[in-house]
N, C-alpha and C positions, 0 to 999 in steps of 0.2 A: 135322378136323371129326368125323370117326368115333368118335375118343378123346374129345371132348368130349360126344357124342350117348350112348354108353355111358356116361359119369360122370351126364346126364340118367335112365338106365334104370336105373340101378344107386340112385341117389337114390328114386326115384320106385319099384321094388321095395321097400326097405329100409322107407323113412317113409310109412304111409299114415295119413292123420288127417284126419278126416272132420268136415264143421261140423254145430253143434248141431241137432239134426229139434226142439227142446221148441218148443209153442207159448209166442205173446207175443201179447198183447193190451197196447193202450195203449188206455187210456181218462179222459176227461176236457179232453182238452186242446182247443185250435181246429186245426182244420185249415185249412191256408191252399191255394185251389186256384189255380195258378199259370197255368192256362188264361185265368180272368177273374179273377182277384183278390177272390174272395170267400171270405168266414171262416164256417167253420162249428163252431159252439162245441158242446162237449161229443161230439167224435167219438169211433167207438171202432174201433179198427183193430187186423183180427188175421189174425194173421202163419203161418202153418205151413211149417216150413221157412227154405225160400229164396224163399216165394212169398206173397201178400196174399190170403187166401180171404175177408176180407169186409171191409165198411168201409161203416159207420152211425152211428146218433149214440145216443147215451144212452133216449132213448125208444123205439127201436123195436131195439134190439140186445139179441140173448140172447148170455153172458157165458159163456163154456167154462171146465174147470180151464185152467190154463197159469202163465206168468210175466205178474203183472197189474203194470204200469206206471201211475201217476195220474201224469197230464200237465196237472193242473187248472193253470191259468193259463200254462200254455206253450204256443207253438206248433210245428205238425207241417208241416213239408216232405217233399218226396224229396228222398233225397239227391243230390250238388250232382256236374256233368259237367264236367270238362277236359279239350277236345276237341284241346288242343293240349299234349301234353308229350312229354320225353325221358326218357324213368324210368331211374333209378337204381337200384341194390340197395339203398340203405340209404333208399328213398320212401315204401316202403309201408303205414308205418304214419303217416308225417307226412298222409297224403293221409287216410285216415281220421279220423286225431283232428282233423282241420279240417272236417270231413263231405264231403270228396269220396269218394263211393264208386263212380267209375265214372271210369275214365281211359281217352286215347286217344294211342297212342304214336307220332305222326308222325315218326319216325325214330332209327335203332337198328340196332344189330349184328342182320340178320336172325334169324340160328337162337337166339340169346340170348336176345332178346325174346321169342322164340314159349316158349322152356322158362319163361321168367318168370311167362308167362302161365297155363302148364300146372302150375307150383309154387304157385300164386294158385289159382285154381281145383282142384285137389286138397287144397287145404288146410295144405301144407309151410311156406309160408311165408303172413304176414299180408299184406293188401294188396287194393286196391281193386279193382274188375271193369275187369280189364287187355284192352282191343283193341288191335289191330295194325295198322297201312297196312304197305304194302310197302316196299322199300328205297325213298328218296328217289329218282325217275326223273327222268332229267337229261340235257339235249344237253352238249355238249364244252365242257367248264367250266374255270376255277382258282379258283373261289370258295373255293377253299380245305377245301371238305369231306373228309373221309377218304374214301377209295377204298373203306373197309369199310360203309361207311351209304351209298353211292351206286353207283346204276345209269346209266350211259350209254347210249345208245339215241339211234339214227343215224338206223334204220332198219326204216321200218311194219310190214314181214315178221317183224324180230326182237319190234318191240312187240307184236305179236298172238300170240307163240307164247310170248312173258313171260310176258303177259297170263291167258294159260292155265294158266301154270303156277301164276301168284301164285292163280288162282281154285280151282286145284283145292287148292292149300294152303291154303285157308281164311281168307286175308287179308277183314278187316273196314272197309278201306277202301284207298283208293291217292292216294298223295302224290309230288306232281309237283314240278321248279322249272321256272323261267323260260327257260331255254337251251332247252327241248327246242323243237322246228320244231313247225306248228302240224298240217302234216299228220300228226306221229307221237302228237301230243294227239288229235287226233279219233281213230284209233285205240283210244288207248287208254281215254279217253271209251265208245265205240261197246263195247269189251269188256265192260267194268267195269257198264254200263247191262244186258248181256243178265242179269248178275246180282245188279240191285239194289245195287252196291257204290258210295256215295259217293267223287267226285275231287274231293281236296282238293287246294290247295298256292299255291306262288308262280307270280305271273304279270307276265308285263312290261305290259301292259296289261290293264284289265279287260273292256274291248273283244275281248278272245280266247278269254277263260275265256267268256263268252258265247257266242262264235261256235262252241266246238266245247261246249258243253252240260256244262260245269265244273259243279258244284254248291258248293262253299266256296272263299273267297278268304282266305289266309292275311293278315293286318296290311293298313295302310289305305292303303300306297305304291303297291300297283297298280290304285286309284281313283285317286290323286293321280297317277300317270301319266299316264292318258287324259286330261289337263286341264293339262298343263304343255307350258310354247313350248319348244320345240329351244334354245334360247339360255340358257332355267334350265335345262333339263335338264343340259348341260356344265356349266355353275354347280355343279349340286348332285354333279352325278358324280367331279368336279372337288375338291369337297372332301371326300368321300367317301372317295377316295384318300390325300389326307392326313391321314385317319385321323379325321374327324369324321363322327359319325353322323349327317348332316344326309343328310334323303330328298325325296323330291321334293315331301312335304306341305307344305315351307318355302314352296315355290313355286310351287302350284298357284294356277290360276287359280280361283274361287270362284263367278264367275256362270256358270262352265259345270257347277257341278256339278249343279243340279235335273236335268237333260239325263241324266248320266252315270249317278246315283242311278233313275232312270225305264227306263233300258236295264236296271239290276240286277234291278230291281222284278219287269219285265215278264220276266224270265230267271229268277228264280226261285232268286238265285245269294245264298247266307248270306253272311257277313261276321264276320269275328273280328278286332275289332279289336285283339287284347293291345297294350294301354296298357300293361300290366305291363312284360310281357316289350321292345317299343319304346324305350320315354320314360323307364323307369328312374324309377320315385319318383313319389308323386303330388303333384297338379297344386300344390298351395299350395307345397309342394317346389320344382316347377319354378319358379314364379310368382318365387321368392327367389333362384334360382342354384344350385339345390340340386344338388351331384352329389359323386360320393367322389373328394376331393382327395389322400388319402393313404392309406396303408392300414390305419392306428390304429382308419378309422372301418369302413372295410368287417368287420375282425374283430372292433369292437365294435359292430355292426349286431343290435340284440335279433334281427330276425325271422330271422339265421342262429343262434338259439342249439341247434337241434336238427342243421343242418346241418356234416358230416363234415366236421374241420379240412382233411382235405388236398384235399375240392372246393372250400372257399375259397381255399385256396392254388393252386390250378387257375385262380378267379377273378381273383385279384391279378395271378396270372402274366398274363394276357391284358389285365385292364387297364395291365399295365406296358410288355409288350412291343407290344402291337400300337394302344396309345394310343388306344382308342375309350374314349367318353365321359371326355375327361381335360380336366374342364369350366374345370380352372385356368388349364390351355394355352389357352385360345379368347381371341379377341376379342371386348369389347362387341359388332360386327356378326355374326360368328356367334354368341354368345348367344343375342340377338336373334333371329337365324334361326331357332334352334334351340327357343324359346318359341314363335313363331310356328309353327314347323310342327307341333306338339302340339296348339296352338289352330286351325290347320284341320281336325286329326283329330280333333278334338272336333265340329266344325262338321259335318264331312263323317259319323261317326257318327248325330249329331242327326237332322243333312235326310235319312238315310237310312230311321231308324224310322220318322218322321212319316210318309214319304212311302209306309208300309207294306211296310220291309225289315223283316228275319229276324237279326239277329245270335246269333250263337255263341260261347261263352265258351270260351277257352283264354290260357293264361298264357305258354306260352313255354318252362314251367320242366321239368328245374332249371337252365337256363340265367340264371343270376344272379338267381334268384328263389326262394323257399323253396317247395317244393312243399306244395299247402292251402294255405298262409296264402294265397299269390300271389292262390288265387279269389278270397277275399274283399277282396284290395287290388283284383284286376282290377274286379268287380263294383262298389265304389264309385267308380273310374274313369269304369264307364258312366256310372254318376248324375251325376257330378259334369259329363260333358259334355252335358248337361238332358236324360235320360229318366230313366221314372218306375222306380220300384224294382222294380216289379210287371219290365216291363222286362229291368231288369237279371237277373230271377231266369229269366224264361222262357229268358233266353240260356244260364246255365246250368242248365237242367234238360228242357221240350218242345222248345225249338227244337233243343238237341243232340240229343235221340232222333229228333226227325224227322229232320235231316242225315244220321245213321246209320241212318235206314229202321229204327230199333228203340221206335218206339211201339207194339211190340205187350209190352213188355218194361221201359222205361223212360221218364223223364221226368214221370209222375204218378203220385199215390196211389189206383191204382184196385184192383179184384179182378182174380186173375189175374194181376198185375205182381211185380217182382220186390219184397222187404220191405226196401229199400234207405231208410231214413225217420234223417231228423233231429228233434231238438229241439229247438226255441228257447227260448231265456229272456225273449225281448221280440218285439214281431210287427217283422219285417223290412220290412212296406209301408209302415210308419211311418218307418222308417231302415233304410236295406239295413247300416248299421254292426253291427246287429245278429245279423245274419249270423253272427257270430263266437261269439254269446254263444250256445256252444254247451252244454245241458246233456246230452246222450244222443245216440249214433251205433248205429244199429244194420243190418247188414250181415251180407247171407245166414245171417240168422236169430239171430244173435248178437247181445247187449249187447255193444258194446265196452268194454275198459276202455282209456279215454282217455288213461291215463299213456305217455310215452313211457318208452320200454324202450332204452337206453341200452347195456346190454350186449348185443341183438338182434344176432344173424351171421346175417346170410343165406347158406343154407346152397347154393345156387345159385351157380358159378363166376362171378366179373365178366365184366364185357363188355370189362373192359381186362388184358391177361397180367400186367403189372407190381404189380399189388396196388398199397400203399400208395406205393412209390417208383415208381411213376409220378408222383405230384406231390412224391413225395420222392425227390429225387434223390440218391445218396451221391456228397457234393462228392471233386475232385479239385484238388491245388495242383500247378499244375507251372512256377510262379516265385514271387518277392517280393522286393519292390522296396522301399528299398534292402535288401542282405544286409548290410550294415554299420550298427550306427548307434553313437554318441556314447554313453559312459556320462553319465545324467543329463540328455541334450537334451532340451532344452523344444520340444514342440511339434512330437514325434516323429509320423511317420505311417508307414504301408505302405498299397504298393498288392500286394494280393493276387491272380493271375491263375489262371485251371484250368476245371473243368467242374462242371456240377453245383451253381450257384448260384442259390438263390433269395432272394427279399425278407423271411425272418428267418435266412437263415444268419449264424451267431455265429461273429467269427474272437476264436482264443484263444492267448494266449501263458504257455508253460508250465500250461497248465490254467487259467488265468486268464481271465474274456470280457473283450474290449474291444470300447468301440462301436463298432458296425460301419455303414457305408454299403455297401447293395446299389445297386452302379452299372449293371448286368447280370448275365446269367448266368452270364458268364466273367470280372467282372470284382469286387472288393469292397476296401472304403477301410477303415482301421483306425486311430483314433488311441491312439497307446502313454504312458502317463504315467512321468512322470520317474523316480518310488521305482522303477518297474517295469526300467529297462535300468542294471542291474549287471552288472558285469565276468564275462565268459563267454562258453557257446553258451546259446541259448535256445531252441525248439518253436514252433514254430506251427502250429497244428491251423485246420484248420476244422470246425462244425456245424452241419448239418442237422436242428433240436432235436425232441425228443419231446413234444409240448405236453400232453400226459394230465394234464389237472387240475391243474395250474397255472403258470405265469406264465413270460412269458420276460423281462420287465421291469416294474417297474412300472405299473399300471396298462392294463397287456395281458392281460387276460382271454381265458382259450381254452379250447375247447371239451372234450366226456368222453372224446371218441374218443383212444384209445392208438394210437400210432403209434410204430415204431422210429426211436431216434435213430441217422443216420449219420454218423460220423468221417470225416476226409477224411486222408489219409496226413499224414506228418509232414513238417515243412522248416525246417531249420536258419538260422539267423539269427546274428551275431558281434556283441556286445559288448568291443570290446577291452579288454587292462589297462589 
């Protein structure tokens, strides 16, 4: 930790780069206020710095030198909150050229994160207005998180002297799961409250997060808890285990929801529901069966076209190995289930706004979701389970600043706020689709230029040792099956055994690729064609390919990112005379 904290100071001596102080005036355009969804045409907003010194409209505004922007027929937001993500190094700029200009990092390599932040804010690298919650706090789990993003905590004594430390480290919020005991939540409730700091996180019931004075409820399964019988509940945990993401929304009971929605009300407790991040895909998606059956479609998925080949291959690996969402595997009844419980959390979303809840917009990502695009997939999600756009928007942009107590800072285009402003192409209260039709980002004080930057390093140490073979492993053979074969046999195979296998490892004989089936990690199928086994020894290699710009087969398009190809040692094979 010492040697990585020094590679932090040594960075941050070296590179100081400071963002643009020129003023920016926009004028012309509507501004859309996201408070009550009123448009005020011909406003004129300007900018000094990293801060909003004034904002009026064409009639009564005096016009400084600066950088003048005409916004005539566009419209003006703030820019846009994701109060729910995992940031990556390579994010920073996909979240801006999508106009998210404010992220919140619910879970992360502690000290990683906080340098991210401080590389963000000095200006070293690009990227959005980066906050922090604390490590994931957690009772005695296997949920399977790494030991390096997760805190355990037994014990009230220990949560209160955590508590102290996460505060005087300047954490911006605190992120819980569902194992922790309810007295080590009050607790940490009770701390987090003397200083204003938002508890967000998982809860097993929504009935709890209220009892100990929670403020955000991550996804919509711990409403749909408080409303399901003991008897779905084993149902749904039941198949959960088998690898299906079915949650308890398949099975919640529905006339108890006005009740359970009326406790959140009165509690004063936000709601994020990532549909994104959840349900995988939107609704018309679901509505068809729609899920990645193979992996042809997930790495030719357009909205991965910026995201790094090898966190896709990260992706695969998970959806291969651990079989969630492997919608080809299901049953017509789970299908079903599985539709249905999207359309409770549509339901349960709906009856919660009406009934004057608070949602907050967070996507999940980059957990199988493009960071930026995801907002605006999440955002039409809302709409599409019947609230209004207006709605949708306030989720991302005042209802997030209030949840993080920073309406003094963001969420509107007021004076005195930070100059964090989009432009639209089309008014978003007509169609939140439009969301996307982004003409201008502008972010502490800066024009963005929206091009993604393809060759961008972030100059910041990953959050993971292994660099790129971490999702690229350099294969190992250490059999093949058969070591004999037939000069000429038709309808030769190998089975290839070792470590280091993923789902485009290419086995190759004599330099040669054949097609290959990835059956595991340890395991890959090979068929060999007849020209190919003449009299002799032969090689077989395996590869881990380089995808940098282009193809590993027809019609497999892959991304810009350069990656080292690894070789897997050599193993000899017999052709008799």
């Amino acid at each position: 930790m010492k040697q990585l904290s020094t590679i932090f100071l040594l960075i941050f001596a070296i590179v100081q780069i400071s963002y643009a102080q020129e003023k920016i005036i926009i004028k012309g355009g509507t501004l859309v206020d996201v408070r009550e969804g009123h448009l005020t045409e011909g406003a004129v907003i300007t900018i000094n710095g990293d801060r909003i010194i004034s904002v009026s409209n064409t009639d009564t505004a005096t016009l400084s030198e600066g950088i003048s922007i005409d916004a005539t027929g566009k419209y003006i937001l703030p820019g846009l909150i994701d109060l729910h993500i995992h940031y990556d190094d390579w994010a920073g700029e996909l979240y801006l050229n999508h106009g998210v200009t404010t992220v919140v990092d619910l879970g992360n390599v502690y000290e990683w994160i906080k340098a991210q932040k401080r590389g963000i804010e000095s200006g070293l690298i690009p990227g959005p207005r980066l906050f922090h919650a604390t490590e994931n706090l957690d009772g005695p789990t296997d949920n399977g998180l790494t030991k390096r993003v997760v805190r355990t905590i037994t014990n009230p004594k220990f949560a209160k002297l955590l508590m102290s430390q996460y505060i005087k480290d300047g954490v911006d919020a605190v992120k819980v799961y569902d194992q922790l005991s309810e007295e080590v939540l009050r607790v940490i409730v009770a701390e987090a409250k003397k200083d204003n700091i938002p508890v967000i996180g998982h809860f097993k019931d929504v009935r709890v997060a209220a009892r100990v004075g929670a403020h955000g409820i991550e996804h919509t399964n711990a409403v749909a808890n408080a409303i399901v019988d003991e008897s779905s509940m084993k149902e749904a945990k039941k198949r959960v285990r088998k690898g299906f993401p079915l949650m308890s929304q398949s099975f919640m009971d529905s006339s108890q929801l006005p009740g359970i929605v009326e406790l959140m009300v009165k509690n004063n407790l936000y709601l994020n529901p990532t549909f994104r991040g959840d349900w995988e895909g939107d609704s018309s998606q679901l509505e068809k069966g729609f899920h990645y059956e193979d992996f042809d479609l997930l790495i030719n998925d357009w909205r991965l076209r910026y995201v790094p080949l090898a966190f896709r291959m990260a992706v695969m690996k998970e959806y291969q190995e651990i079989g969630v969402w492997n919608w080809r595997d299901l049953s017509l009844y789970e299908r079903n289930l599985f539709n249905q419980g999207y359309k409770n959390a549509q339901q349960l979303v709906k009856t919660f706004v009406e009934a004057g809840g608070k949602l907050y917009a967070g996507t999940d990502s980059a957990h199988l979701s493009t960071p930026g695009l995801s907002m605006h997939q999440e955002l039409e999600l809302m709409v599409d389970a019947g609230i209004s756009p207006l709605k949708a928007l306030q989720a991302a942009t005042i209802n997030s600043a209030e949840l993080m107590r920073m309406t003094d800072r963001l969420g509107t285009l007021e004076k005195g706020k930070v100059g964090d402003v989009i432009i639209l192409e089309a008014n978003p209260l007509e169609n939140i689709r439009n969301t996307r039709k982004i003409w201008k980002v502008i972010s502490r004080g800066k024009i963005l230029d929206l091009n993604y930057h393809a060759n961008f390093k972030n100059p910041l140490p990953r959050n993971y040792p292994e660099d790129s073979s971490h999702y690229f492993p350099s294969p190992e053979i250490q059999a093949v099956a058969p070591e004999v074969l037939e000069s000429g046999e038709i309808n030769a195979s190998l089975t290839v055994t070792g470590t280091g296998f993923i789902p485009y490892s290419l086995v190759r004989l004599d330099g040669i690729q054949l097609p290959t089936k990835w059956v595991n990690n340890f395991e890959l199928q090979a068929d060999v064609a007849d020209e190919l086994l003449q009299p002799g020894t032969h090689t077989i290699s395996v590869e881990n390919p380089d995808f940098a710009g282009g193809t590993v087969s027809p019609g497999w398009h892959v991304a810009h990112l350069g990656l080292r190809s690894h070789i897997s040692n050599d193993f000899l094979i017999l052709v008799p005379f």
